[in-house]
N, C-alpha and C positions, 0 to 999 in steps of 0.2 A: 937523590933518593928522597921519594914523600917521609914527610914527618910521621910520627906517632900519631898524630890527631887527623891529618890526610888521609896516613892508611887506615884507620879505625870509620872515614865517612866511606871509604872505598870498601871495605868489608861490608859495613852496614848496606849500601847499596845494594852490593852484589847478594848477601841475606835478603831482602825482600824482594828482588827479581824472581829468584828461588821460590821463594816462597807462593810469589803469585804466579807462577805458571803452576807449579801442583795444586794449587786449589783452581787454578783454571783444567787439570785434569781431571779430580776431583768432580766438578763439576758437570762435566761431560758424561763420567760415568754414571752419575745419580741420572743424568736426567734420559740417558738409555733404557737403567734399569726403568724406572716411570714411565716410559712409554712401551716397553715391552713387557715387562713382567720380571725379566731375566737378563744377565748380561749375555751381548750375543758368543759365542764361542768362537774359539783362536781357529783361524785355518788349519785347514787340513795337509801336511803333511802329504809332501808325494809318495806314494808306496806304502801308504798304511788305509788303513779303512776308519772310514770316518764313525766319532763317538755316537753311538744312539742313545736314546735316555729312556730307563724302563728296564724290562727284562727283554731279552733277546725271543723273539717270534719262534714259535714252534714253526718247523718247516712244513706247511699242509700241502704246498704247491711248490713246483717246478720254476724256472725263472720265465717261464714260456705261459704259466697262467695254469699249464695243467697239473693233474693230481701228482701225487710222489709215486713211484712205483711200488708195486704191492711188495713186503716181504715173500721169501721162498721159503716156501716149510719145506723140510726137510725128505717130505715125503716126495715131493718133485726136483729133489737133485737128485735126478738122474739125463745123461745125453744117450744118442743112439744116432741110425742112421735107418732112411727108410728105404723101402723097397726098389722107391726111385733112385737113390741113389744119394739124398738130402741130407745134410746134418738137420740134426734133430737137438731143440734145448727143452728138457720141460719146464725151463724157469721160466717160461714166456708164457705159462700157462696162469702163474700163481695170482691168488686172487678172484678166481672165477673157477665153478664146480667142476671138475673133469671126469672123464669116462674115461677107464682105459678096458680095453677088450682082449681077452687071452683066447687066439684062436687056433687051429692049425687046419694045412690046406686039406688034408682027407678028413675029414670032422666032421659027419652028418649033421650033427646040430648045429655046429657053426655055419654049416648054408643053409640051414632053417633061419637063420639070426642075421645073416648078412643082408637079406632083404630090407630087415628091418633099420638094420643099421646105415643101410645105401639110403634108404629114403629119410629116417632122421638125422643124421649125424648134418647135411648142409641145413636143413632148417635152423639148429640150433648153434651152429660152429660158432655165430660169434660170442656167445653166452653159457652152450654149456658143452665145449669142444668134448668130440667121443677120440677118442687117440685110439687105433688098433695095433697090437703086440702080437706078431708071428713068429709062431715056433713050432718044435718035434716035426720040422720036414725042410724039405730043400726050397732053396733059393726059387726056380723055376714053377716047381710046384706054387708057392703063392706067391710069383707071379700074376700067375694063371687064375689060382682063385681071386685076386682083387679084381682080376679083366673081367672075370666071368660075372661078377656079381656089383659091378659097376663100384667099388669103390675106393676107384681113383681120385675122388674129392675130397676122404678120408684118409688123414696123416696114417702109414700102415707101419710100422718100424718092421725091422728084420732083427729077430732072437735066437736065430738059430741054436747060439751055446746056453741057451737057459739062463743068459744074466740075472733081464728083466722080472721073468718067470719067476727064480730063487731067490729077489731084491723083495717081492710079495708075497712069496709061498704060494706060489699057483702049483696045484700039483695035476689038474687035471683041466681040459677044456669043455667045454666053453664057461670061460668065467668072467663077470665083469666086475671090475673094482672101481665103486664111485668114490669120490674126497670130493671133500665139502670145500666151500670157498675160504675155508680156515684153515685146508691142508687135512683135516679128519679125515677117515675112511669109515664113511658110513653104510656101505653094503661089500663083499664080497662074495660072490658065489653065482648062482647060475638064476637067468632073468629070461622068461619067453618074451615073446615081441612085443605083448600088447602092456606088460608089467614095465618092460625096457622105456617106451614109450612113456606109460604115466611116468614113472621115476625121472626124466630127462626134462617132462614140461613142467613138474612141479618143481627143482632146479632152477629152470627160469626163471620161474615165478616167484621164486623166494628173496 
């Protein structure tokens, strides 16, 4: 067995081995921090998400680059099914000003208005879609009126039980109900062609 004075140069040794490798760690990290700013940070952990530095990014975009999807106001949750035979969401609407149109197939006025709305509703579909809502008559019957009056390129829903109708308080036809791109409802009531018309371009425009 080393003596007392042996093991006291063997302690001593082994204290400044120690000693010099931590100030040779020591070393390392000053002169990281010095050339970066910062010490670099520990890996990352499989299965967790790595630390970011700051406040966490409002989400403005999509992971695709594109915008977030619009909130639904409330005023367009509503689903249906159209005359074709389509499911229908109005939340694909939200975001962009809508037209909905309260018609029924015997309705003089409303085939005074259908003209108007066969020729504007595709100019504007993708900016200020006009959605038509049928009711107070049969399946067949506005079939027949959308043939007649060409608007098959307009979404037509089928209301026959007065859902839609009772969801707005339409009590009577022809009625249009515009909502703004905020979900507001800023017109209801009755619009001839040429009024239908400014109100749909100036929507656009907005």
């Amino acid at each position: 067995m080393p003596s007392w004075p042996a093991r006291r140069r063997q302690s001593g040794v082994g204290a400044a081995r120690r000693a010099g490798t931590a100030a040779a760690l020591v070393a390392a990290l000053l002169g990281a921090v010095s050339c970066t700013g910062t010490a670099s940070p520990p890996p990352a952990v499989a299965g967790t998400a790595p630390a970011t530095a700051g406040a966490a990014a409002t989400p403005t975009a999509t992971a695709t680059g594109s915008p977030p999807p619009a909130q639904v106001p409330d005023v367009l949750r509503f689903t249906g099914t159209t005359l074709g035979g389509a499911a229908f969401d109005a939340a694909q609407l939200a975001g962009k000003p809508v037209v909905l149109w309260f018609w029924a197939p015997w309705c003089a006025t409303c085939a005074s208005q259908a003209w108007t709305v066969a020729e504007v509703a595709p100019r504007y579909r993708d900016t200020v879609p006009i959605v038509g809502v049928a009711g107070l008559g049969e399946r067949k019957a506005m079939k027949e009126f959308v043939t007649e009056f060409d608007l098959g390129d307009t979404p037509q829903i089928e209301d026959g039980k007065g859902v839609l109708w009772k969801r707005f308080k339409v009590t009577e036809q022809s009625i249009f109900v515009i909502i703004d791109r905020n979900g507001a409802i800023v017109h209801q009531g009755f619009l001839d062609g040429e009024a239908l018309t400014a109100r749909v371009a100036a929507l656009a425009g907005a």
